[in-house]
C-alpha distance (Angstrom), angle and dihedral (degrees) to the residues before:
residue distance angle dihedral
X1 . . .
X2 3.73 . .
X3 4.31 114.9 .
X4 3.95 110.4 -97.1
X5 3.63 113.0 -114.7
X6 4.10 108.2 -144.2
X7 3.99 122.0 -158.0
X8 3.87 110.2 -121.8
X9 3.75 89.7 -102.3
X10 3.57 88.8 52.6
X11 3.73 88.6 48.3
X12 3.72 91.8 51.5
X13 3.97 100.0 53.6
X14 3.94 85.3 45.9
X15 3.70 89.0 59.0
X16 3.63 99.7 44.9
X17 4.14 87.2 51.2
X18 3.26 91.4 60.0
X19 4.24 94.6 36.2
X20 3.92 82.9 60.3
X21 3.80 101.5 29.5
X22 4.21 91.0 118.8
X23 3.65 92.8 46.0
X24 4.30 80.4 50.5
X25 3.85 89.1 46.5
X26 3.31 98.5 46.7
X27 3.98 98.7 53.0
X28 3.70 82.1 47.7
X29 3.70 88.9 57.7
X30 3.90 82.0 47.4
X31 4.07 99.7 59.8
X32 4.13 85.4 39.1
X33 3.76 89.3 65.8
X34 3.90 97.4 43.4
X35 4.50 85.6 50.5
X36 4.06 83.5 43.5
X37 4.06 86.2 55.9
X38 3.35 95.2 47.5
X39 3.89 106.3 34.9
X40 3.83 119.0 129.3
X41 3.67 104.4 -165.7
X42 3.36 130.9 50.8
X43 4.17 87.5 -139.4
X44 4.01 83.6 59.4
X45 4.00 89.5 47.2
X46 3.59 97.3 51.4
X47 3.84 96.0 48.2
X48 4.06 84.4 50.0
X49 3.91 92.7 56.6
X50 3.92 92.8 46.6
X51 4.01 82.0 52.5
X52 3.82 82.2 46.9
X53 3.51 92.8 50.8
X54 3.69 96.6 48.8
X55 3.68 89.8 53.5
X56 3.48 96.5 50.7
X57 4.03 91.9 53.9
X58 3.57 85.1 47.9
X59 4.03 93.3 56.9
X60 3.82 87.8 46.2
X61 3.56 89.6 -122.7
X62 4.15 102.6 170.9
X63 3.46 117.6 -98.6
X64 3.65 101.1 -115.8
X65 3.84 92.3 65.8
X66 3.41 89.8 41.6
X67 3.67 98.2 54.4
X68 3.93 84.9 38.7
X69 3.89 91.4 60.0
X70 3.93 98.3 38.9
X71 4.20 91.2 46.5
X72 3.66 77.5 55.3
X73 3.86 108.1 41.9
X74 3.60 81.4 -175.2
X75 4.00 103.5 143.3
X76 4.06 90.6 -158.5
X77 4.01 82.2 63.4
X78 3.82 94.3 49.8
X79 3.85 91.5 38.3
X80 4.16 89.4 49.5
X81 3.89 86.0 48.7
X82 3.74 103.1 42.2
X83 4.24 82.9 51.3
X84 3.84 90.5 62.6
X85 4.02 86.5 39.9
X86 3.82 89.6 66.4
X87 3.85 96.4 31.7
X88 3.64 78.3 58.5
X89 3.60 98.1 50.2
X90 3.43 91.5 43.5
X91 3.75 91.7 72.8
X92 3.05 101.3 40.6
X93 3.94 92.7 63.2
């Protein structure tokens, strides 16, 4: 498969994806909560805390909270903990 050769706009918008990709990850984490709330099935609950799960590796969020919060599946954990996530993030910016 021959390499992919991006313009310098291209480039640029790559970059910045990846510059903001916790800020992404953690709004993602956001909209996963609200489904979790409302969820009617357990089928549809399950697939949302592998999606959880996925986003939580992604955020390189250490393994012991993340095994903490999935053992769990309690979204008032994940909710609690995505709350000091932002706080977090918030002073870091």
């Amino acid at each position: 498969m021959a390499k992919r050769e991006y313009t310098e706009h291209q480039q640029h918008i790559i970059s910045k994806y990846y510059d903001h990709l916790d800020t992404i990850m953690l709004h993602k984490l956001q909209e996963l909560v609200s489904e979790l709330y409302v969820a009617d099935s357990e089928t549809k609950r399950n697939r949302l805390w592998q999606r959880v799960h996925k986003a939580l590796v992604q955020l390189k969020i250490p393994a012991p909270i993340v095994e903490h919060i999935l053992a769990q599946k309690d979204v008032e954990v994940l909710a609690r903990n995505l709350q000091d996530w932002l706080r977090a993030g918030d002073r870091k910016g």
